[in-house]
C-alpha positions as CSV (number, residue, x, y, z in Angstrom):
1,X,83.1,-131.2,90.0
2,X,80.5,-129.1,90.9
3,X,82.9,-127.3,93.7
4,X,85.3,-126.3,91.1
5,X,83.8,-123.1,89.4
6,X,82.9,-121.5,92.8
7,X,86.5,-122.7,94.1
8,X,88.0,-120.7,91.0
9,X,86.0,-117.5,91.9
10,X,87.4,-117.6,95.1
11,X,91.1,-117.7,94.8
12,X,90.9,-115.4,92.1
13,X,88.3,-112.8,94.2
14,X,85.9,-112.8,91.1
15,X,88.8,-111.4,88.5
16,X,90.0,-112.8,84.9
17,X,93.5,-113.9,85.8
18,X,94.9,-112.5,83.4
19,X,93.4,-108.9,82.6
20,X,92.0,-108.7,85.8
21,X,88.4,-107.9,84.3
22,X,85.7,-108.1,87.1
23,X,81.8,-107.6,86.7
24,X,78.4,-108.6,88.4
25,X,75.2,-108.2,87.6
26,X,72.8,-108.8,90.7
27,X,76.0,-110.5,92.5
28,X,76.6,-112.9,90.1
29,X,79.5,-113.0,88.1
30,X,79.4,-111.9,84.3
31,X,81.9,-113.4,81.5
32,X,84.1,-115.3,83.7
33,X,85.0,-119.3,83.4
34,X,87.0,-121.8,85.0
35,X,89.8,-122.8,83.0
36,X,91.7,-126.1,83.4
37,X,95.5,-125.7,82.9
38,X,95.9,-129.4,81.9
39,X,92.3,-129.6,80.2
40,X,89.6,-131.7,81.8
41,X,89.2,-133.8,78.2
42,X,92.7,-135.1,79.2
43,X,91.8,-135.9,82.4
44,X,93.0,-132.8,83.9
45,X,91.7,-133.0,87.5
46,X,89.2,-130.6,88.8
47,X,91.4,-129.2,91.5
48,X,93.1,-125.5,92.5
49,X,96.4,-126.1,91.1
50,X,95.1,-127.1,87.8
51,X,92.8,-124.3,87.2
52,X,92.6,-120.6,86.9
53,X,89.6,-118.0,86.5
54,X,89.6,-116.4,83.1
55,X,87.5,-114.0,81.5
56,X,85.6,-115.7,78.1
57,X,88.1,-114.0,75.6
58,X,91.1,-115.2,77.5
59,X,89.9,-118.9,78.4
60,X,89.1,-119.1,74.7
61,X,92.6,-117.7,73.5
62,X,94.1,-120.5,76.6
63,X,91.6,-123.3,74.7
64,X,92.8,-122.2,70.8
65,X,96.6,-122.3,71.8
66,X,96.6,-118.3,71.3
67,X,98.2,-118.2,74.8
68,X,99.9,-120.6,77.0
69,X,101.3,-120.8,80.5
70,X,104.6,-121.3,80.9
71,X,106.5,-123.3,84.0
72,X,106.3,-120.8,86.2
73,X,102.6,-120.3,85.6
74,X,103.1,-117.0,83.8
75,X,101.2,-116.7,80.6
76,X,102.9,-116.5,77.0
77,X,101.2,-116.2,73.7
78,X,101.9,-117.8,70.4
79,X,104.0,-116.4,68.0
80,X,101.1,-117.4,65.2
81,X,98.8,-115.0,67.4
82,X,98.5,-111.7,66.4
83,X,97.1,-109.0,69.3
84,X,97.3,-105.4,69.5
């Protein structure tokens, strides 16, 4: 929905969930995204507890498998993933 980007920006006060990276330009947010947990091609619904704001790098590494979340909604990364 159109209400779920903004929504994202929001609860997260305009920082990448997990790195906490934060930057506008002009007041409008730069390299952020709203990630779906369960994704949206699966019919993940477009609603708070199934999303989180992420920074491009991160949503990507969420989208690839590099990371995860885990029950508790923590994040975990693969063991095939290799970051320094």
């Amino acid at each position: 929905s159109a209400n779920f980007r903004p929504t994202m920006v929001r609860l997260y006060e305009h920082r990448c969930a997990m790195c906490g990276f934060e930057c506008r330009l002009g007041g409008a947010d730069l390299g952020l995204e709203a990630a779906h947990i369960k994704w949206h091609a699966a019919q993940g619904p477009d609603v708070p507890n199934n999303g989180l704001l992420l920074c491009s790098i991160h949503h990507l590494a969420l989208d690839r498998g590099a990371m995860g979340i885990s029950e508790d909604r923590g994040f975990t990364r693969s063991a095939a993933a290799i970051a320094d």
